[in-house]
C-alpha positions in Angstrom: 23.2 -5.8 9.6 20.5 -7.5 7.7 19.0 -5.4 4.9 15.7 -7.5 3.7 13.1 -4.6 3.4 13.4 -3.6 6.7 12.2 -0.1 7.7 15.6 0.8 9.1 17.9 0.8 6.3 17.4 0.7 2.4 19.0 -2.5 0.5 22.7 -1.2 0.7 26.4 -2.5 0.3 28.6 -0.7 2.4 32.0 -1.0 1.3 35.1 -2.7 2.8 38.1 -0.2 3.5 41.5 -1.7 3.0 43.6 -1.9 6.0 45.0 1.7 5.0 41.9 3.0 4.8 40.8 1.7 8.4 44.0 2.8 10.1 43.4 6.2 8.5 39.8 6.4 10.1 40.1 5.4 13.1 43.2 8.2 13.4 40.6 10.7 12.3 38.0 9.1 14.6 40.2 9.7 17.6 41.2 13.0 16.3 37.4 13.8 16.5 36.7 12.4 19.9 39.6 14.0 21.3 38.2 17.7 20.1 34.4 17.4 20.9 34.8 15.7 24.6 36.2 17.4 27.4 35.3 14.4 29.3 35.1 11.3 28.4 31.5 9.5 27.2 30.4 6.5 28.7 28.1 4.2 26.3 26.1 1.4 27.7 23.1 -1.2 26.4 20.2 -0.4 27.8 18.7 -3.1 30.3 15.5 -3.6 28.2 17.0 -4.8 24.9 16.5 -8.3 23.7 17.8 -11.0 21.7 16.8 -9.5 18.7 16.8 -6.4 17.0 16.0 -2.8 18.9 16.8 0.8 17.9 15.7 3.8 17.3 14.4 5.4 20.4 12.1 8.2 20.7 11.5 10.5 23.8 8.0 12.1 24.5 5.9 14.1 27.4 8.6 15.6 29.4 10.9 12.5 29.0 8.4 10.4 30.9 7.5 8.0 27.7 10.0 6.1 25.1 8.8 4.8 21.7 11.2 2.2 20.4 11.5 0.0 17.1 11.7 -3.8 17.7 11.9 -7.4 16.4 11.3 -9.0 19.6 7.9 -10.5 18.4 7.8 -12.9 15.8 10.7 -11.5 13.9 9.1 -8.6 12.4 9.7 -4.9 13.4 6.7 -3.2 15.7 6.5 -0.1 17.6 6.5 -0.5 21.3 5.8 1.8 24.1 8.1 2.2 27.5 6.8 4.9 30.3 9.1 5.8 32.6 8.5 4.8 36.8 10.4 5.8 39.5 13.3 6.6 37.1 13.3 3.3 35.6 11.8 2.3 32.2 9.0 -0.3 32.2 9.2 -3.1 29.8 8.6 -2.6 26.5 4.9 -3.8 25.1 3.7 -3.3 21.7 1.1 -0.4 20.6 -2.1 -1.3 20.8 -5.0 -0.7 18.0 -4.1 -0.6 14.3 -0.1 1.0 14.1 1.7 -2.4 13.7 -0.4 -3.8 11.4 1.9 -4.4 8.1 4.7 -7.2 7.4 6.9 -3.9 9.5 6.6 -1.1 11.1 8.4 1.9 12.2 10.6 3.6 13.3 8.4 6.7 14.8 7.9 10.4 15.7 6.1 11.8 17.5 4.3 15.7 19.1 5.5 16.4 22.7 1.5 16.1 23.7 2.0 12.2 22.8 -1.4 12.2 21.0 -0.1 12.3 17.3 2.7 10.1 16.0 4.2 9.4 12.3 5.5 6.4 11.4 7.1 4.3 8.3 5.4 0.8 7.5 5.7 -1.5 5.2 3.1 -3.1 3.4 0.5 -1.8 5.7 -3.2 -2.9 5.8 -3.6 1.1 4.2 -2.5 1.0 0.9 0.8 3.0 0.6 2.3 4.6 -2.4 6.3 2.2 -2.3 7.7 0.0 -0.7 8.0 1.8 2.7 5.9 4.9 3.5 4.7 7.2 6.4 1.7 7.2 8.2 0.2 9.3 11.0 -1.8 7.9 14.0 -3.9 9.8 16.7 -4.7 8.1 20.2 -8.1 7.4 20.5 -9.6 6.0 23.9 -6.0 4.6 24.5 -5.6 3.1 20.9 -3.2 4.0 18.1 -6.0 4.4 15.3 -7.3 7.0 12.8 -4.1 5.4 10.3 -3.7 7.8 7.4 -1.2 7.2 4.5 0.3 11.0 4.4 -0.2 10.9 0.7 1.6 11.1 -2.4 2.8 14.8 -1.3 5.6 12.7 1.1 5.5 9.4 -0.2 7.4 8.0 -3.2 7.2 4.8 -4.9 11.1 4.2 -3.2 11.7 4.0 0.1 10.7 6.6 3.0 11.2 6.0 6.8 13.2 7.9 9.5 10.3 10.2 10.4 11.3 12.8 13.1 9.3 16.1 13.7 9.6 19.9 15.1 8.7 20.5 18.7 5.7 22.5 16.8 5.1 18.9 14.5 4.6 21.6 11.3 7.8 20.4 10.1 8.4 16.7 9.1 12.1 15.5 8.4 12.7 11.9 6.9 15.1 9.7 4.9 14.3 8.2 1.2 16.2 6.8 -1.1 14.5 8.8 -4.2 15.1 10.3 -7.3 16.4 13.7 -7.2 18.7 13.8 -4.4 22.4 14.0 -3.5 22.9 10.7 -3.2 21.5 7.2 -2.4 19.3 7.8 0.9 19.3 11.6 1.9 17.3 13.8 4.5 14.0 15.1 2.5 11.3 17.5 4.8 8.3 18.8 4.5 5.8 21.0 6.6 2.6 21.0 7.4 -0.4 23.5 6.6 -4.3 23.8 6.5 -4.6 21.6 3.1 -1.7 19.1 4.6 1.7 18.4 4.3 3.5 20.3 1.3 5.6 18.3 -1.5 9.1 16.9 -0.3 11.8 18.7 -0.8 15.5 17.8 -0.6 17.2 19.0 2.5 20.4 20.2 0.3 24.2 20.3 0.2 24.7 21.4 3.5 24.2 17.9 5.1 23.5 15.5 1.9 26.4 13.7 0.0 26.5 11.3 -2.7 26.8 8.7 -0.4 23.6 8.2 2.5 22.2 9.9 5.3 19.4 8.5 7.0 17.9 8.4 10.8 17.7 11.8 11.1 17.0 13.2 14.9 15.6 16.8 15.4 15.7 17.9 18.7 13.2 19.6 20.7 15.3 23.1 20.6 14.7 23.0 17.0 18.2 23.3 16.1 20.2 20.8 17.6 20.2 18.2 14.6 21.5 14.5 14.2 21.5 12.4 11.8 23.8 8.5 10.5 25.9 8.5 7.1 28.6 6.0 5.7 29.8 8.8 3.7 34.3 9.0 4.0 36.2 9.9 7.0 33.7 8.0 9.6 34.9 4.9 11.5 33.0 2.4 9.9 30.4 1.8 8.1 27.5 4.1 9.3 28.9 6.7 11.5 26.7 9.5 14.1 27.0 12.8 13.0 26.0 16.0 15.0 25.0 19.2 13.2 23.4 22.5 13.8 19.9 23.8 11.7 18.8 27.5 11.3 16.7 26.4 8.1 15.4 23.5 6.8 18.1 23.7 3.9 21.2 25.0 5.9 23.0 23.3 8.5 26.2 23.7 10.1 28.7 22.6 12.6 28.4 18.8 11.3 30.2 17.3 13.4 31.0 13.1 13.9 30.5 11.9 17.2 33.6 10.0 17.1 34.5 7.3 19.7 32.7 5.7 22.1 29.6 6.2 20.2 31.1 4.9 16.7 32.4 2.3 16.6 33.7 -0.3 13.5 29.9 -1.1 12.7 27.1 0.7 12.3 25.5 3.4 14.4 21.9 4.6 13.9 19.1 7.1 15.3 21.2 9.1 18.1 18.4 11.6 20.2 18.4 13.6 23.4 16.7 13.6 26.5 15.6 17.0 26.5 17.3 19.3 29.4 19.2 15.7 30.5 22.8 14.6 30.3 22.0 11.3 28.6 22.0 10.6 24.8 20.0 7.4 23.3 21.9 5.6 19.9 21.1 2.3 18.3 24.5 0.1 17.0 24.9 -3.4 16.0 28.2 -3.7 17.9 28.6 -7.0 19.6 26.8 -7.3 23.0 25.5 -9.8 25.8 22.4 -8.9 24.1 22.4 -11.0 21.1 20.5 -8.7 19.3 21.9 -7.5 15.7 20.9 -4.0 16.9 21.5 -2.8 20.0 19.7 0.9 21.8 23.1 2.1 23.9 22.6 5.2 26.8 25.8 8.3 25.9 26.8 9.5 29.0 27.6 12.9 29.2 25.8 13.4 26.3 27.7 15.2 23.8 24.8 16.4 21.3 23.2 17.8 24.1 21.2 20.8 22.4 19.6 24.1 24.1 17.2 23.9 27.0 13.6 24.2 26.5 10.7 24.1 28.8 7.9 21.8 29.4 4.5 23.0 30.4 2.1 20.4 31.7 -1.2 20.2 33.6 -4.7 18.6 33.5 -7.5 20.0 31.8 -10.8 19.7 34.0 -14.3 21.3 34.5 -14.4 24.3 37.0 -17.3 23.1 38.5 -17.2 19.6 39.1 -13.3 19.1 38.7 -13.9 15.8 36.3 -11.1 15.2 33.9 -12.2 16.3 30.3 -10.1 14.2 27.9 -9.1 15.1 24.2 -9.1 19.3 24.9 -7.9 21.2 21.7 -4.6 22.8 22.9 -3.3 26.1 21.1 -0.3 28.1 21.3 0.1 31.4 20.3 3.3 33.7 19.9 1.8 36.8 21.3 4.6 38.7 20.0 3.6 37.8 16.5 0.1 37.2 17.1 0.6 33.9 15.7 -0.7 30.4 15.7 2.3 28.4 16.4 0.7 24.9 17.3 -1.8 22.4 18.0 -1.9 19.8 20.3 -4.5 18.4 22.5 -4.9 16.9 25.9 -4.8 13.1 26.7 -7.7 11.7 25.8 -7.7 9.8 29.2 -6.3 11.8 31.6 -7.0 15.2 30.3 -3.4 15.5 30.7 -1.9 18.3 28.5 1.9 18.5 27.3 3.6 21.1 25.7 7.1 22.8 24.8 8.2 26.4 25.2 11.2 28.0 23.6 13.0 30.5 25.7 13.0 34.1 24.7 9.2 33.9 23.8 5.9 35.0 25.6 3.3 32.9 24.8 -1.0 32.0 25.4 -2.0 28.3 25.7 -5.6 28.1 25.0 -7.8 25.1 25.8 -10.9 24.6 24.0 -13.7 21.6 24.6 -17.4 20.8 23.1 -20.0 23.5 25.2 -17.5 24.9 27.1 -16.1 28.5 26.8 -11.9 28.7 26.3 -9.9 29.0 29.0 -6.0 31.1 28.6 -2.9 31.1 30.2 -0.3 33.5 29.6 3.5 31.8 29.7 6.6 34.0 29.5 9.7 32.6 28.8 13.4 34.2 29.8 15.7 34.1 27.0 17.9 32.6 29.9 16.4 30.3 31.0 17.9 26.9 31.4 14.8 24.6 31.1 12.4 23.6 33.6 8.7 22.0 34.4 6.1 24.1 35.1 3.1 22.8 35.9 -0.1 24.2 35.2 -3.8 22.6 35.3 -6.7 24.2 33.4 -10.2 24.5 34.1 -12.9 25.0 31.9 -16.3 26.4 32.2 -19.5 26.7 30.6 -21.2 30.4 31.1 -17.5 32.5 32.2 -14.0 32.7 30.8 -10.9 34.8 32.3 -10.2 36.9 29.0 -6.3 37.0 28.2 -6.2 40.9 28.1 -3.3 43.3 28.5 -3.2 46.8 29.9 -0.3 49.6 31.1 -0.4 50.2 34.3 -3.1 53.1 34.5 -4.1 52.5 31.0 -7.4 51.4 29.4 -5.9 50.5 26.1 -5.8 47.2 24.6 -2.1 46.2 24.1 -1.3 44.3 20.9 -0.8 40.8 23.0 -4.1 41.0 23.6 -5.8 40.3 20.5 -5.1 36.9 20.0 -7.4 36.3 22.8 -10.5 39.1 21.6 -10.0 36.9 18.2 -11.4 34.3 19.7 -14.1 35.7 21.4 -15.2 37.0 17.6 -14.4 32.9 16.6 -16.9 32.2 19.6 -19.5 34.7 19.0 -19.9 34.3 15.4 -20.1 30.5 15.9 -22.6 31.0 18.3 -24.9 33.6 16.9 -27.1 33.7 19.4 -25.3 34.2 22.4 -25.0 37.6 24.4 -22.6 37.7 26.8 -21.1 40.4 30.1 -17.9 41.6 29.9 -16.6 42.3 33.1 -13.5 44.6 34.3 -11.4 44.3 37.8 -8.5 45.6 39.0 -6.1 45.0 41.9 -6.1 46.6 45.8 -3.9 49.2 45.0 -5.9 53.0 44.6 -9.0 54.9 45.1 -12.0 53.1 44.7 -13.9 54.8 42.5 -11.4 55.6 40.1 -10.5 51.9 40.0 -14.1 50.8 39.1 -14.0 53.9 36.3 -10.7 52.5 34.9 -12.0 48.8 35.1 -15.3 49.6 33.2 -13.2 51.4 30.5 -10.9 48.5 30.1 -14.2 46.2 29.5 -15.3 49.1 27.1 -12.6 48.9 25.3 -12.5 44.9 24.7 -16.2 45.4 23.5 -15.2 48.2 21.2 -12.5 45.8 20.0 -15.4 42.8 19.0 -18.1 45.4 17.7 -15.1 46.8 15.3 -14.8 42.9 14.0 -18.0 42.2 13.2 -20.1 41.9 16.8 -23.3 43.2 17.2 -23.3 45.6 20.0 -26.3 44.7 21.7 -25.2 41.3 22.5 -22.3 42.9 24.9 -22.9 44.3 27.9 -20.3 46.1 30.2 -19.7 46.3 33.8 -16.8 47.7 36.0 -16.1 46.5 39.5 -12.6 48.2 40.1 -11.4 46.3 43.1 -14.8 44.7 44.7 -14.5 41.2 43.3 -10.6 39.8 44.3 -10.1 36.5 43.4 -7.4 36.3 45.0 -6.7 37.9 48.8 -3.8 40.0 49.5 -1.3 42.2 48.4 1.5 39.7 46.7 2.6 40.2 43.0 0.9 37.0 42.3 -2.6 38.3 43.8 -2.3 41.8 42.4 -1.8 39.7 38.7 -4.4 37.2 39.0 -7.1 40.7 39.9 -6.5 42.5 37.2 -8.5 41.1 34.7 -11.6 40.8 32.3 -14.4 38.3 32.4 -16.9 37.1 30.1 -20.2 35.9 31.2 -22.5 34.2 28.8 -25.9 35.7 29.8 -28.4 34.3 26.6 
């Protein structure tokens, strides 16, 4: 494989084994495949690769869109964007707005929304720091724009590339060739926070050597990790390795993928389609192709990870159903209370996309310019084997379902509800002079009157909850309704859940 400052691969010799050596490998090799399959792997160029170099493939909005690295143009490496129809990819065409513009560019990562990507350019028309850094991009009216150099912080003055992020992207993994490492090229991280991304560190011992890793792959579980090395004992130059993370330091279960996916030459950038059986690897293994490097489908895929699941919908105003694009989506842990990530909806379709970890309860808030936040309340069985669910928001401007949680019977707040009362606070104090109506309602089930008494004291006691942060008490007023106002008829679990609730009116 050529090694002229490309963004793939720093300038490297990889050494010849003697015929020993080789017979020795590919021994081991075998060994390896004959453990890790229980039946056998199938690997295959994909139909869209061309005469030139392609590789490292990328996976994005419920496997629906593929980000690829390519020489196909004019000999120099661009990002190009394939979305997936009637279970076929499209052809690949090159990113429009400002990503490819340096002498080369990628490879890429990118947030399961598809709004925010990361990617290593060289000589870019925003000054870098060395000879290949990382950038971020945000998708603007359908344009890969907003480039920002992610500063000094990442970036070296050597070479940094092989981007790949957490399903959360607060947690940025990379390859650099460095000072201050195991080796030659080795797996550095970072994560990100309020002021930015914190300083690089070394990924460690557990999956460096002295000799490289690069192309690391994190998978949307968060655990199931990949990465290439030409350290001893592969088959060949770069080998595929599989591994296991529980820290951003510690990994375990490394693995090599053995044969069919390694071959004699080199293999780069293996990822999963998350909840699939198929595995995406780049190799410059002779083809029909032509192409020095190759993107090759692994079939079962062997690195296949844990299930997650993918929670999707279109954001859109309550009253006039019309698509509103570029909605800041959060998600909360409402065990923890936490912030756990920020995404946001297309900013043309309105489309949000988001992943969900099993074993976790969580709220997605939407938020948009003049319009009140909107909740939904998503819990996850630890079990669960991965799934779509599909779930549009609407937004209004004067009323907002309020994410509360009761007992049955009861009027007090349960700790998952806060999360959503904090941002009430967030809203009143940014809007000092708003009053607004907090209104209870319960289900079908009991006596009237006691119903609208229980309803009125769950309202109370959301109010009581604001006032003790801060709120004025005369801008909230309270109303019960008990079981007058359904919004939705009949008896079913799903009815009885969507009645009980609290609404908040802004009244002025």
């Amino acid at each position: 494989m050529k090694t002229n400052n490309t963004i793939l691969k720093n300038d490297m010799i990889i050494k010849k084994y003697s015929l020993l050596k080789q017979l020795l490998v590919l021994l081991i090799g075998l060994l390896i495949s004959a453990d890790m399959f229980a039946q056998p792997v199938e690997v295959e160029p994909v139909d869209f690769n061309s005469s030139r170099d392609d590789f490292a493939p990328v996976v994005t909005q419920s496997n629906r869109k593929m980000f690829i690295t390519s020489e196909r143009s004019k000999k120099k490496q661009r990002i190009y964007l394939l979305e997936k129809k009637n279970s076929e990819w499209s052809s690949p065409s090159a990113l429009d707005g400002d990503v490819n513009n340096s002498d080369q560019t990628g490879t890429v990562a990118i947030t399961p929304d598809g709004q925010y990507i990361i990617f290593a350019a060289t000589n870019h028309d925003v000054a870098g720091h060395g000879r290949t850094d990382l950038y971020s991009a945000r998708k603007m009216k359908g344009e890969w724009t907003d480039i920002v150099n992610l500063g000094p912080n990442v970036n070296s003055p050597y070479w940094d590339s092989n981007p790949t992020l957490s399903s959360d992207g607060n947690t940025l993994f990379f390859a650099s060739d460095r000072p201050g490492g195991q080796g030659g090229v080795d797996i550095w991280f970072c994560e990100r926070t309020r002021e930015g991304w914190t300083k690089a560190k070394n990924a460690g011992s557990s999956i460096n050597t002295e000799y490289d890793e690069m192309t690391p792959y994190l998978s949307l579980d968060d655990k199931t990790f990949s990465f290439s090395s030409n350290r001893p004992g592969g088959q060949g130059g770069y080998d595929i390795y599989f591994a296991q993370r529980s820290s951003n330091t510690s990994f375990s279960s490394i693995k090599n993928a053995g044969s069919p996916i390694n071959s004699e030459y080199d293999e780069y950038s293996y990822m999963s389609l998350q909840n699939m059986n198929v595995g995406y690897f780049s190799s410059n293994r002779p083809n029909k192709d032509g192409g020095e490097l190759d993107i090759y489908t692994a079939v079962p895929n062997p690195n296949k990870g844990n299930p997650v699941v993918f929670a999707s919908g279109v954001v859109t105003d309550a009253e006039t159903d019309e698509i509103i694009p570029g909605c800041r989506i959060v998600i909360t842990d409402l065990a923890t209370k936490q912030k756990i990530a920020t995404f946001y909806s297309d900013d043309e379709t309105g489309e949000y996309n988001v992943v969900l970890q099993p074993g976790k309860k969580y709220s997605i808030t939407a938020t948009a310019p003049n319009y009140l936040f909107h909740s939904e309340k998503f819990e996850i069985p630890a079990d669960d084997k991965g799934r779509n669910i599909e779930k549009d928001i609407k937004l209004s401007k004067s009323t907002a379902i309020l994410l509360l949680f009761f007992d049955y019977d009861k009027a007090e707040l349960k700790d998952e509800s806060l999360p959503e009362l904090d941002r009430v606070v967030e809203y009143l104090n940014t809007s000092s002079n708003t009053r607004i109506r907090l209104e209870g309602h319960t289900d079908d089930q009991g006596d009237a009157a006691y119903n609208k008494k229980l309803s009125l004291n769950r309202a109370n006691a959301a109010r009581d909850y604001l006032v003790k942060a801060g709120i004025d008490k005369k801008r909230i007023d309270t109303e019960g309704f008990g079981k007058e106002k359904p919004r939705m008829q009949g008896s079913t679990d799903e009815a009885r859940t969507s009645n009980r609730r609290v609404e908040m009116f802004i009244i002025r």
